[in-house]
N, C-alpha and C positions, 0 to 999 in steps of 0.2 A: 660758204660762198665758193662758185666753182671758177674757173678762171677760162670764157668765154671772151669771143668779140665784142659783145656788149654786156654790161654786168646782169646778171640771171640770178633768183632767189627761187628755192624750193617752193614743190606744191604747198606744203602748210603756208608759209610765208606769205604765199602768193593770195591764199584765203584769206587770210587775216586781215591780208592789205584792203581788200577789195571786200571784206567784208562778206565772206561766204564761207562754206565748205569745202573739205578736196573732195568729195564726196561728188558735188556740184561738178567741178573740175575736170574730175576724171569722165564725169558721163559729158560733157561738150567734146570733152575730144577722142571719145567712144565713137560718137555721132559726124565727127567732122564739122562740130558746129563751131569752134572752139578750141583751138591746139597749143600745146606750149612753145615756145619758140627755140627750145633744144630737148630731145630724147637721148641720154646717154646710151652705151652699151649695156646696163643692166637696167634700163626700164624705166630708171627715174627722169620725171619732168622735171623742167626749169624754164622758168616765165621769164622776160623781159619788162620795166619796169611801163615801156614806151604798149605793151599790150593792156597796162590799166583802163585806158580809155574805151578802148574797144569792148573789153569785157562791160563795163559799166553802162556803153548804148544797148547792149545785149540784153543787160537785166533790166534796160529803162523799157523797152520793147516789149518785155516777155510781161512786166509787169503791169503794162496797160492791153495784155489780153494776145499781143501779137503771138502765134503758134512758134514752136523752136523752128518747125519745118519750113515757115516762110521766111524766118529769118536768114536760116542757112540758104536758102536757094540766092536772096541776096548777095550773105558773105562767098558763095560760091562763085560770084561773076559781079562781083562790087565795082563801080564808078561813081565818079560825081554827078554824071545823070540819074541814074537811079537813085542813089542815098537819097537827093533832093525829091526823087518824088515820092521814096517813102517815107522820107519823113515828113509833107507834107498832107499826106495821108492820114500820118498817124496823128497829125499833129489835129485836124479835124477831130479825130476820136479822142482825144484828150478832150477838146474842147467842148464836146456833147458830151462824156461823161462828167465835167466839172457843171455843167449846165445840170443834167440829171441830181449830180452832188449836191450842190444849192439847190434845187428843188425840194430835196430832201431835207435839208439843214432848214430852211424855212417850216416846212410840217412841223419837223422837230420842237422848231423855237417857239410857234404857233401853240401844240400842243401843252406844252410845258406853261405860257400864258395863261390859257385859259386854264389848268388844272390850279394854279396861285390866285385865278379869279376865285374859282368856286367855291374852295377848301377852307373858310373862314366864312361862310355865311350864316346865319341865324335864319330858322323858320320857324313859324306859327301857324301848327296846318302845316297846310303846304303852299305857302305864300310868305317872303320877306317885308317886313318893314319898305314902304317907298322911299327912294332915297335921291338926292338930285348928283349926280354928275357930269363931270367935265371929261369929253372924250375927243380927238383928236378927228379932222378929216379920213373919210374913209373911205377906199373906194371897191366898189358894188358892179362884177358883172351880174347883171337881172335877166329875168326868161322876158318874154312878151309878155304883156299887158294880158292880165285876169280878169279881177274883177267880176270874180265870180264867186258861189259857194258850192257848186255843181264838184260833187266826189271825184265825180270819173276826170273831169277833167283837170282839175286840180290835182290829183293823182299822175296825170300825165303829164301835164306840166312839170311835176320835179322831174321825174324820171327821164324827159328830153333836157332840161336844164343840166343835170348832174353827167349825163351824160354828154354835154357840149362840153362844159370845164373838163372830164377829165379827157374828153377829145383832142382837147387845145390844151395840156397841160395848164391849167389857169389853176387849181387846186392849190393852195396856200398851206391847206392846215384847216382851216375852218371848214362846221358843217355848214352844209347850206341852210339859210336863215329865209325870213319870209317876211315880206310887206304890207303892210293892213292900212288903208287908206282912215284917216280919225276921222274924216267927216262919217263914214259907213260905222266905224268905232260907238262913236257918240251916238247913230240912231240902233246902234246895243244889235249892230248885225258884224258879228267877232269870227264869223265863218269866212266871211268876203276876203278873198287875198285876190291883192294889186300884181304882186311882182314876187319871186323868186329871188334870191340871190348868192352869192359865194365870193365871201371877201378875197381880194389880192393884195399884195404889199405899193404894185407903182402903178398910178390910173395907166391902166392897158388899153391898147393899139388896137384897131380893126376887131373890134368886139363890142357889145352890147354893154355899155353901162353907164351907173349914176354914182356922184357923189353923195356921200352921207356924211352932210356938214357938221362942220365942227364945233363946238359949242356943249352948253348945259341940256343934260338929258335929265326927265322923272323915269326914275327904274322902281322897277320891281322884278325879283326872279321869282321862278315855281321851280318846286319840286315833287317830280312825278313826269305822269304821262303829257307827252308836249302838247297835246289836242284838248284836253282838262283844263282850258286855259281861264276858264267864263269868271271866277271870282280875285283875279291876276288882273285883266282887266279893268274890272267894274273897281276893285280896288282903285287900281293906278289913275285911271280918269278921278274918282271921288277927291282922289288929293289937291289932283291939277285944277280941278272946281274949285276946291275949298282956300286951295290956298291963292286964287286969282291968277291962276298959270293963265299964258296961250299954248297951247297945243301944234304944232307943224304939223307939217301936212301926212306925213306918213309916222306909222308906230312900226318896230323893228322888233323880230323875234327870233332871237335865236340862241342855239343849243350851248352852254358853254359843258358841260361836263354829261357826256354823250353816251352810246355805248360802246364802246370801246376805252372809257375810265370807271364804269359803274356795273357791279355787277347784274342789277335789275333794273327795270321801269322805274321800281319805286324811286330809287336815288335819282333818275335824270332830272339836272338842273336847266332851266332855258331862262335867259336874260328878254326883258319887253322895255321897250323903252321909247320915248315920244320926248322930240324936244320943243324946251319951253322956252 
């Protein structure tokens, strides 16, 4: 310890405190980004205890992206009008990359769901056992009204739909699934799709959607091609007859174990489900 106006602790010291490098150290005050608060006659630095803080908004800055070089033009001509409006600035940017972050942590937790869905199922063929359950409200931004079996335009339908969600960041994690009206079901036309859709986590604002109520669903999954869907179906209805279900108005189709967890067609799983 040297014996300064205010007490001063070596470069090592002064990294350790602060949780860096002298390595770090030495290039801030290369730079002028950065200076120790005493240079002896023979070259060594020595920090002030009272430059911890400072150092510390430096590395909060640099670490949400801010360049060293805007930073020093700051520390070059610093006031409290400035500081406030950069950090008001930056403070924006934190707040769109923690938005960005959660959007991502939702995929994540999304992804990881549905692979704990899929990974214990039994098939026969390529069709599970029907099974009834209980699944929670849900909420569905959907494209416009189809209603059709027409290729080209059902084709074009997804490709404007997937392209609106990741327009509007609306993407959760899920693939996008697809609507089959049962009344159309039941006269055995399984081509007919209603609606598009792309689940989210909170019913979303100024966008296109339905709830997918809560209650007992009749499921069945497939395994295979998602279009190969015709004995998945005819299965699933055969149950909801036999066993005296009613049916709701729309059947739900969609991908739980996609490509991007399967290395082939053959493995993709897709969830169908109609509630009774």
């Amino acid at each position: 310890m040297q014996k300064f106006s205010v007490p001063c602790i070596k470069t090592g010291d002064f990294a350790k405190l602060c949780n860096t490098n002298k390595r770090t150290l030495i290039h801030y005050d290369e730079i002028g980004l950065f200076s120790p608060a005493y240079t002896d006659e023979k070259g060594y630095r020595y920090y002030s205890e009272n430059q911890c803080d400072t150092f510390f908004t430096i590395t909060c800055l640099k670490e949400i992206g801010m360049p060293l070089k805007e930073i020093k033009q700051y520390i070059d001509h610093k006031n409290p009008e400035d500081l406030q409006t950069l950090l008001l600035q930056q403070q924006q940017k934190v707040e769109a990359d923690f938005a960005r972050l959660h959007r991502i942590r939702q995929v994540i937790d999304t992804k990881l769901q549905l692979i704990h869905a899929g990974e214990h199922l039994q098939f026969s063929d390529s069709v599970s056992a029907v099974s009834l359950e209980d699944f929670p409200e849900e909420y569905l931004i959907v494209s416009p009204p189809l209603h059709t079996s027409d290729h080209e335009k059902i084709f074009s339908a997804i490709y404007q739909h997937i392209a609106y969600c990741n327009h509007n960041l609306l993407n959760a994690g899920h693939p996008y699934g697809a609507m089959l009206a049962t009344e159309e079901l039941l006269q055995g036309h399984q081509d007919v799709y209603a609606h598009f859709f792309t689940k989210v986590i909170q019913p979303p604002t100024g966008h296109p959607w339905m709830s997918k109520p809560a209650g007992t669903y009749a499921v069945i999954y497939l395994k295979g091609d998602y279009y190969e869907a015709d004995q998945a179906f005819e299965t699933l209805l055969d149950y909801i007859q036999e066993n005296n279900l009613t049916p709701g108005t729309y059947c739900y189709k969609e991908a739980v174990l996609d490509e991007m967890a399967v290395e082939n067609e053959t493995q993709l799983v897709t969830r169908i489900s109609i509630p009774v």
